[in-house]
N, C-alpha and C positions, 0 to 999 in steps of 0.2 A: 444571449441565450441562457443564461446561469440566470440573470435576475429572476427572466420570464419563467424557468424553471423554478428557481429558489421560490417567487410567488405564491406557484404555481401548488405548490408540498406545504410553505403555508397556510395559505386557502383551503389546501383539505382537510389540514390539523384542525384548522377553527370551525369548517364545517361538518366535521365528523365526531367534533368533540360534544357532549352533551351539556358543560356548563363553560365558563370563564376559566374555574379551577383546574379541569380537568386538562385544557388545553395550556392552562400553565404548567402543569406537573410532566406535562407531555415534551412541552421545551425544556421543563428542568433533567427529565430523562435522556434525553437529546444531550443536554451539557454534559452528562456524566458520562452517556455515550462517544461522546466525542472526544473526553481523554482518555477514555478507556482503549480505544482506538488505535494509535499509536505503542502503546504497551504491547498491546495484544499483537502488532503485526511487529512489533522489533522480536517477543519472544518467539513469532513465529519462525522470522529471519534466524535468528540463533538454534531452530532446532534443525530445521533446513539444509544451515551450512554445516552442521554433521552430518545430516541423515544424506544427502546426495553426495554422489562419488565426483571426486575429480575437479574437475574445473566447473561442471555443472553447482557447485558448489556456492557460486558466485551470483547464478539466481536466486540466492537468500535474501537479496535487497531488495527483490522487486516488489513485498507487501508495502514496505518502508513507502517506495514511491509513491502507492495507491495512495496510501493515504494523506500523503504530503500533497496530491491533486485533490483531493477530497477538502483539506483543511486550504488550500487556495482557490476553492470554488466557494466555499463557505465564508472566506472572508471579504472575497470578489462580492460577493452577493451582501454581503452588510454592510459594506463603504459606498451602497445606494444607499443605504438610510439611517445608516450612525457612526460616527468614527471609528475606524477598527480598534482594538486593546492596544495602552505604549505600553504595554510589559508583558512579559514572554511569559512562560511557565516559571513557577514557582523551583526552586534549587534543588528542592528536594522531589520535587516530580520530574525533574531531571535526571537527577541520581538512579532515580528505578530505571530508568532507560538506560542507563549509563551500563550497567551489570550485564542484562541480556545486550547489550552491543557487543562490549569487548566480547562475550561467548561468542557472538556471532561472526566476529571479525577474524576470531583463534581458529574457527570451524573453519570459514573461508579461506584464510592461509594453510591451517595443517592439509587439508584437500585437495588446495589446487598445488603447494611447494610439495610436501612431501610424500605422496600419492601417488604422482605421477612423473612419465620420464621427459616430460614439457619442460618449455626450455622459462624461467621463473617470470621473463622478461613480463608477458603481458598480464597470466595473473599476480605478480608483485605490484605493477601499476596500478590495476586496480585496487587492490587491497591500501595500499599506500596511498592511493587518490582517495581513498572513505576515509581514511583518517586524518590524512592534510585537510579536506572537507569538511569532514565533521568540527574539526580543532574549529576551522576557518567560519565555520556556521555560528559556534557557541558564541565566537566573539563579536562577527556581524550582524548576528540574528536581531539584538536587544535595539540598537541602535536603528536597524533599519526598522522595527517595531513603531519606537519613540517618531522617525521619523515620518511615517506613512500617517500615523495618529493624526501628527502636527497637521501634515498636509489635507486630509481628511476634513479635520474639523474646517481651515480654512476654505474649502472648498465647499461644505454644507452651511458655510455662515456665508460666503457669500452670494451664496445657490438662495438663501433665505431674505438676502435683501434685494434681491433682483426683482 
């Protein structure tokens, strides 16, 4: 469903586009949109887990999610027809993300611990599950990257000698 989809949005780019160029600049706009992406929904998460009261506070993450499905459809849909990237984001495009996180993680805890007369147990969990998580993603992320590449490529080489 994603390929026939992902196709489906290329096909219109290149048919709605007027030249070669145009339909390039259209993917390159695409790429910048696509890390912009991620920024934009953690600093939304960070304003969130201030602006809601309480435990509600805790649906701060949920832009994060969208678009970590968004960036797994996107990469579902190019390991039909090119290796996906073996290296993550760049360290310092991490670092940007890194600032609106902790704000957002502060927001989520001040909200749901000291807010309210709830008892810490479940939002401590979770507050402490994003960041055992998180920690747990920086260091797995790179490696399972390298590895999907690996298997990727070996999979479209031998899709090509068949």
């Amino acid at each position: 469903m994603i390929k026939q989809f992902g196709d489906w949005v290329v096909d219109w780019t290149e048919r709605t586009s007027d030249d070669e160029y145009q339909a390039t600049m259209t993917y390159k706009a695409d790429t910048v949109a696509m890390w912009m992406m991620p920024l934009a929904a953690i600093i939304s998460g960070a304003i969130l887990a201030w602006v809601l009261p309480s435990t509600y506070s805790l649906w701060s993450a949920l832009p994060i999610f969208t678009v970590l499905i968004v960036q797994i459809a996107s990469q579902s849909w190019m390991s039909n027809y090119a290796p996906r990237p073996k290296q993550t984001s760049p360290t310092k495009y991490m670092l940007l993300g890194v600032i609106p996180g902790v704000i957002m993680l502060a927001g989520m805890a001040y909200n749901s611990f000291f807010t309210t007369d709830q008892s810490w147990a479940g939002p401590g969990g979770v507050v402490v599950g994003a960041i055992i998580g998180a920690g747990t993603a920086l260091l797995l992320i790179p490696r399972i990257f390298k590895s999907r590449h690996k298997s990727d490529v070996e999979r479209l080489e031998s899709d090509l000698e068949d």
